[in-house]
C-alpha positions in Angstrom: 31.9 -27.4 33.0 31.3 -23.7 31.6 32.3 -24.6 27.8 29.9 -26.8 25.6 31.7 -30.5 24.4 32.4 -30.1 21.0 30.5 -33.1 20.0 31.4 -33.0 16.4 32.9 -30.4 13.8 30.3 -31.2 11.5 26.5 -30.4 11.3 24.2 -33.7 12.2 20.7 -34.3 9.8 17.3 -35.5 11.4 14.8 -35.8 9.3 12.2 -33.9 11.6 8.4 -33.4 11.8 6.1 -30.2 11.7 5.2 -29.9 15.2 6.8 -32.3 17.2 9.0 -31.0 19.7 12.7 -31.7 20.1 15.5 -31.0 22.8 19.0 -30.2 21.7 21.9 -30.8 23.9 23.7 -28.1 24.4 26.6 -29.2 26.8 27.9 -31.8 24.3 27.8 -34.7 26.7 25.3 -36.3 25.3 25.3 -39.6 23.9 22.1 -39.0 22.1 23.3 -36.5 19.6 21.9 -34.3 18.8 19.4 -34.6 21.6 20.0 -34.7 24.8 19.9 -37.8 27.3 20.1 -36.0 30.7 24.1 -35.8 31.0 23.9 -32.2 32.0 22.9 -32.7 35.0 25.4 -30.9 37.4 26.0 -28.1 35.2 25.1 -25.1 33.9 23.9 -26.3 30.8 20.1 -27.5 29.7 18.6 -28.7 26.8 17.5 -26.2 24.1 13.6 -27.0 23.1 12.7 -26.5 19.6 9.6 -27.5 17.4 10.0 -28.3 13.8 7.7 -26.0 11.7 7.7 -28.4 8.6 8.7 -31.8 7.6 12.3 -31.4 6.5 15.8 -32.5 7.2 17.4 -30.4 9.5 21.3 -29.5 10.2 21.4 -29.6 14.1 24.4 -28.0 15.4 27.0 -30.3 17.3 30.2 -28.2 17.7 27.3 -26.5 20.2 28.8 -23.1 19.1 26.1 -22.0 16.5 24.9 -18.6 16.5 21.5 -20.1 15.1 21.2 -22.9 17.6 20.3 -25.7 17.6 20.3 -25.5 13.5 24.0 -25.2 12.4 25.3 -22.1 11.4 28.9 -23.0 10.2 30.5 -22.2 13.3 32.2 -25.1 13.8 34.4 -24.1 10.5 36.2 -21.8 13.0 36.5 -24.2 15.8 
């Protein structure tokens, strides 16, 4: 696999909080979206780590073709 799974064409929200750590799929495989569960194993791909800076609700990308990854950008308008 050298493309990401496009999950979903549409941004997922997760209410997250300041300083915990998350790990974004990035392969698409997952069936923990956003996060990942292990299912790139084999591949190319591995999980994106990112630490919220402040309770919030946050967009996480799921077409896995953001620009601003893992936080949607919009990109999957294009898809």
């Amino acid at each position: 696999m050298t493309t990401p799974h496009i999950a979903s064409k549409a941004p997922m929200p997760v209410e997250v909080k300041a300083g915990e750590t998350y790990f974004w799929c990035s392969c698409g495989q997952s069936k923990n979206q956003p996060f990942c569960d292990g299912s790139h194993k084999g591949s190319s791909f591995t999980p994106m780590k990112w630490t919220a800076e402040e309770d919030k609700k946050a967009f996480f990308c799921a077409c896995k073709h953001s620009k601003n990854a893992p936080l949607c950008d919009g990109s999957h308008k294009a898809l």
